[in-house]
N, C-alpha and C positions, 0 to 999 in steps of 0.2 A: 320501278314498280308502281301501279296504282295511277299511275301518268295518260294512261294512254295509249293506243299504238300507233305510232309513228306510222304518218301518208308515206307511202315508196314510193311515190312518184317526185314529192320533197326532196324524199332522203339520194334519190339519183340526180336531181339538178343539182342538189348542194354540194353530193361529191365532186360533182363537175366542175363545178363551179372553182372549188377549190383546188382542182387540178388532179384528183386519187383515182380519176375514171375517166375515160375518153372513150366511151361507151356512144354506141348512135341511137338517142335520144327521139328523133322524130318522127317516131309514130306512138310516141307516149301519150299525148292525148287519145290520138284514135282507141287506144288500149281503154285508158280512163273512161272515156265515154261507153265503148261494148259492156265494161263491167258497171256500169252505172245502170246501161239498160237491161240486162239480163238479173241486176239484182235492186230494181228498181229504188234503187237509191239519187237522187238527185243530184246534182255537182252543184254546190253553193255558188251564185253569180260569182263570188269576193276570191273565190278559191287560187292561191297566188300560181298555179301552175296553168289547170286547164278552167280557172272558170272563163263565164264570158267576158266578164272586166278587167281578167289577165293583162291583156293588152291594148288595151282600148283605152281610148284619149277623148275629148271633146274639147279641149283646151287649146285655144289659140296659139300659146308660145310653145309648146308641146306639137302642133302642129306644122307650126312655121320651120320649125329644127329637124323636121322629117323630112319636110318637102324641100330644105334646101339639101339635106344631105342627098335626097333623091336624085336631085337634079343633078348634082355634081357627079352622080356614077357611082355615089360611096354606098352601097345596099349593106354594107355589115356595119356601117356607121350608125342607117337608120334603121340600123333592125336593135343597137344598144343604145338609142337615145332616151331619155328617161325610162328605161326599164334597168333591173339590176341583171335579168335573164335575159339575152337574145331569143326572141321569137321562135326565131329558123329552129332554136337549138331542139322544141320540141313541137315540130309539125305546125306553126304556129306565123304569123304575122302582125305587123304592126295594122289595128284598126283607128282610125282617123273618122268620128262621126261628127255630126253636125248639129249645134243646139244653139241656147242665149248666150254662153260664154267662149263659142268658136270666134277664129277669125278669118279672113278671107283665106289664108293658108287653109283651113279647114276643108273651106268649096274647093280652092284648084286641087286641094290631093284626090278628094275623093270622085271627083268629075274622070281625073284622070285616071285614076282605079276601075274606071270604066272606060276606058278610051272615049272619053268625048273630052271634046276641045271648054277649054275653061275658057268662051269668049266674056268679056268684062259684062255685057249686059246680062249673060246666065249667073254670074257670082254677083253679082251685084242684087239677082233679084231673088236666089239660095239665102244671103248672106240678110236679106232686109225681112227675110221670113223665119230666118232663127232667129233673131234677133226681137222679134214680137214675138215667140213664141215663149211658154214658160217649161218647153221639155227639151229631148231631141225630137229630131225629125226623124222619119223613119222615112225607108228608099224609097218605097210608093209613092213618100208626100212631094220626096227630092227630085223624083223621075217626072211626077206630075208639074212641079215647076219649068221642069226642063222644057217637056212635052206643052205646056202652055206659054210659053214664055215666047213672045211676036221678037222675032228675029229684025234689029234693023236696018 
């Protein structure tokens, strides 16, 4: 009493979590979000289920662990890699962005999240512009790399 009321969308990945419910979770965000807009409440970035830093990375070693689970075919490997919640479980995916504390792993996943080929002189020249940078990059700034970057 006096606590609070308990997020349901918490209390349904926890049950999960713990095994009491095998419930199909993956349009729980889309849920979260309709009732966000229609009662214009806002979904806090941090929110450990549907905010937008849910799942999202910009860390090198964090990145590197995705992209090899990737590669090897293991997609429910990298959908539990530093997360305690699988992604998939609720409508959700692993985001991989690009800032001062990425590292090349960062460029090849998210290059490849767009089907373009990670060649070394595109990452190389993604990876030397996060790296001067003091934020992340946003796609625009990432595509306009792409897009200017002299092919050799």
């Amino acid at each position: 009493e006096r606590c609070g009321n308990t997020p349901m969308e918490v209390l349904l990945v926890n049950l999960r979590m713990l095994g009491w419910i095998d419930n199909d979770l993956s349009r729980l965000c889309d849920y979260c979000s309709l009732v966000s807009r229609v009662c214009g409440v806002p979904i806090a970035y941090n929110h450990p289920v549907h905010g937008a830093d849910a799942f999202r990375t910009q860390t090198g070693v964090h990145a590197s662990a995705v992209l090899k689970a990737t590669q090897m075919g293991e997609a429910w490997l990298a959908d539990r890699i530093y997360s305690s919640v699988p992604a998939g479980w609720v409508g959700r995916s692993q985001e991989i962005e690009i800032g001062p504390m990425s590292g090349a792993s960062n460029v090849i996943f998210w290059l490849r999240a767009r089907n373009l080929e990670p060649h070394s002189y595109l990452v190389e020249a993604i990876f030397e512009a996060a790296k001067t940078s003091r934020r992340r990059l946003t796609d625009a700034e990432i595509l306009g790399i792409v897009e200017a970057c002299p092919k050799p």
